[in-house]
Structure formats: structure tokens, C-alpha cells
C-alpha positions as CSV (number, residue, x, y, z in Angstrom):
1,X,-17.7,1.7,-57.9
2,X,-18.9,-1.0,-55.7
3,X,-16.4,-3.6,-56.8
4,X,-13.7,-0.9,-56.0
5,X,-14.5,-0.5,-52.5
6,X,-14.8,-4.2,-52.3
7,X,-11.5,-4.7,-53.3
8,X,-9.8,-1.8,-52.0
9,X,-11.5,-2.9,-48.8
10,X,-9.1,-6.1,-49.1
11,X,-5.7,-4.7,-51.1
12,X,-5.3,-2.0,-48.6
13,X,-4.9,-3.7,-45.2
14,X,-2.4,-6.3,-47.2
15,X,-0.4,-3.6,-48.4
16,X,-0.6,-1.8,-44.8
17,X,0.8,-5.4,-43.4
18,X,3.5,-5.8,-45.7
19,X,4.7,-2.3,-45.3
20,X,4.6,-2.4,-42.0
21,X,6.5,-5.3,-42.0
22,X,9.1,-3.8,-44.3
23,X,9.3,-0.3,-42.8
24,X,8.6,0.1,-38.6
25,X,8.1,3.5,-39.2
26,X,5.1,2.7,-40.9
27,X,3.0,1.3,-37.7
28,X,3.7,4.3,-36.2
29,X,2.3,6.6,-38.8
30,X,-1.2,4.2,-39.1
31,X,-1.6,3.7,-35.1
32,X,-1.2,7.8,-35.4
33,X,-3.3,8.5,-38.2
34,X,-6.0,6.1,-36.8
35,X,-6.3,8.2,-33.2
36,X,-6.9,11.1,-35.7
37,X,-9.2,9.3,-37.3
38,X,-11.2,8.5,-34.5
39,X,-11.3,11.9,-32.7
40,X,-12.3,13.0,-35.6
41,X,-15.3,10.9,-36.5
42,X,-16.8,10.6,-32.9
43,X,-16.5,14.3,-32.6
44,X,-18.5,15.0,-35.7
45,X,-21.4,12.3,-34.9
46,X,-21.8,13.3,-31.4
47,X,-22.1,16.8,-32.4
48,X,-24.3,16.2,-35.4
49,X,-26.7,14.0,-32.5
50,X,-26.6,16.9,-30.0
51,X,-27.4,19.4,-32.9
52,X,-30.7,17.0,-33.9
53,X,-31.2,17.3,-30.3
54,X,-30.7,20.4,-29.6
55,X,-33.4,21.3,-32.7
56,X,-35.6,18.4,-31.2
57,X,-36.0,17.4,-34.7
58,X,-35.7,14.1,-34.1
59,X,-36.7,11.9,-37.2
60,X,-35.5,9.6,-38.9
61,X,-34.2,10.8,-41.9
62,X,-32.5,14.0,-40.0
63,X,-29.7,12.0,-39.0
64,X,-28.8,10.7,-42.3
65,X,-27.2,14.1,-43.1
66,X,-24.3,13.3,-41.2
67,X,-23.2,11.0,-44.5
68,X,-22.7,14.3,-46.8
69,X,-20.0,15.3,-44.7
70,X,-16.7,13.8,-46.2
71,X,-14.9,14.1,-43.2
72,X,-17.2,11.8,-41.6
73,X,-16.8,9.5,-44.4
74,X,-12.9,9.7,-44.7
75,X,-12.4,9.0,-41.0
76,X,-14.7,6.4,-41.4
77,X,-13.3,4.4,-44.4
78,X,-9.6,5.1,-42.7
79,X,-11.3,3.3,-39.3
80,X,-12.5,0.6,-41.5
81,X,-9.1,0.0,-43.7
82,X,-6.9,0.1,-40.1
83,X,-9.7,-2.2,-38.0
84,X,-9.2,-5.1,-40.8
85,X,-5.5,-4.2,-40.5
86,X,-5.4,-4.7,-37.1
87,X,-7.3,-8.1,-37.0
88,X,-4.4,-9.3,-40.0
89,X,-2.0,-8.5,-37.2
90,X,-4.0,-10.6,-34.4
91,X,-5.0,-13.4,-36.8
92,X,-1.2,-14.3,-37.5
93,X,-0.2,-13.3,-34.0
94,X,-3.1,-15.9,-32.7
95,X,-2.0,-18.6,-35.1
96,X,1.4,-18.9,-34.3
97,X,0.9,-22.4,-33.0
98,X,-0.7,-23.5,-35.8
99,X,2.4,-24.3,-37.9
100,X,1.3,-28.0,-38.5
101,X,-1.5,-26.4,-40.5
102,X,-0.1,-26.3,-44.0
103,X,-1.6,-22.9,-45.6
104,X,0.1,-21.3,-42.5
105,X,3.2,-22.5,-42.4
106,X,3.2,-21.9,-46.3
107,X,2.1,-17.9,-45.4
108,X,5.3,-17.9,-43.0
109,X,7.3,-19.4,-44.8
110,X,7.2,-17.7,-48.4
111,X,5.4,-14.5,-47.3
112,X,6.5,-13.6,-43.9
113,X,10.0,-14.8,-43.6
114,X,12.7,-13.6,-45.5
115,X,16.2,-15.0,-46.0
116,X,19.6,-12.5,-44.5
117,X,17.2,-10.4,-42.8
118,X,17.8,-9.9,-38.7
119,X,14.6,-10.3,-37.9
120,X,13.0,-12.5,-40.0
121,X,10.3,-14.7,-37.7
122,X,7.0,-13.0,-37.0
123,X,6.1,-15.8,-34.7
124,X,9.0,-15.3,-32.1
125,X,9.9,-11.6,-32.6
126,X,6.9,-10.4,-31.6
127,X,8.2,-7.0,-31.9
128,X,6.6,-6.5,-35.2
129,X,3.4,-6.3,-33.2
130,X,4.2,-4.3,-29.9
131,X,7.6,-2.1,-31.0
């Protein structure tokens, strides 16, 4: 189970990256799902801290209930998936004045670009990050 999450903790931003890259549509739908996401796991940790609160049963271990909830632990995973996501975005965003550095230039030129397509430079249509 543990090497699952470890790797689905790095298959599943790739595969958000290259379909978004493939499909706009599909930014859209993660920025969207990842406001959800958020709303959704603030609202149930503030309430479970203003519940412990409320109770005054302020220990240590009373908190720790708030990871039985699977809500909590959906958002939470989605949040994580989208964050690492979103820094693949801003990495190759950032590096695009790093094309004298081979493994880069070989990413964007293999990966990233693709022959007969209109819009086929990441590095000057920055559109695939802001559209």
C-alpha cells in the first residue's frame, strides 16, 4: 500500500500535465475540482477544532479523529496530487531559459513539443499556463 501511494503520488500529476496539455478543458476541471477540494477540507478541520473546543477536550489524541473521516482524507490527497501538479507547471514555466541545459531541452523537445500541432511551444505560448 505504501509503494502505491508513493507512486501514485508521482504518475498522477504527470498524467494531469500531459492531459492538460492535450485537452484545455482539462485545467479547467482540476483548478475547479481543487477550489472544492479546499472548501471542503478547511471546512471540516476548522469545525472538527471548534467542536474539540467547544467540548474543551483538548488533548492530544482528540484531534486525531479528524483522519477517520474520508472526506477529509479525499480532499486532502486531491490537494496533494493538484499542489505537485501545479509546481510541474511552474518548474517548466521557470525553466524556460534554461534551454542550453540538455535534459531540458531534451523534455521540450521530445515530450512537450509536438510536430503539425498550432500550438506546439510551451516556452512561448504561455497560454497553456494562464488560458
Amino acid at each position: 500500500m505504501k509503494v502505491l501511494l508513493i507512486i501514485s503520488s508521482i504518475v498522477l500529476p504527470l498524467v494531469m500535465f500531459f492531459l492538460q496539455l492535450k485537452i484545455k478543458t482539462f485545467r479547467f476541471i482540476f483548478n475547479i475540482l481543487a477550489l472544492i477540494a479546499i472548501v471542503i477540507f478547511g471546512d471540516i478541520a476548522s469545525t472538527s477544532i471548534y467542536q474539540i473546543i467547544k467540548e474543551n477536550a483538548v488533548f492530544m489524541t482528540t484531534i486525531h479523529a479528524i483522519f477517520l473521516n474520508p472526506f477529509f482524507l479525499a480532499t486532502g490527497g486531491y490537494l496533494g496530487i493538484y499542489f505537485i501538479y501545479r509546481l510541474i507547471l511552474l518548474t517548466i514555466e521557470e525553466t524556460k531559459d534554461w534551454s542550453h541545459l540538455s535534459i531540458f531541452f531534451l523534455f521540450k523537445l521530445y515530450v512537450i513539443e509536438q510536430p503539425n500541432h498550432p500550438d506546439n511551444n510551451i516556452y512561448t505560448n504561455s497560454h497553456y499556463f494562464y488560458n
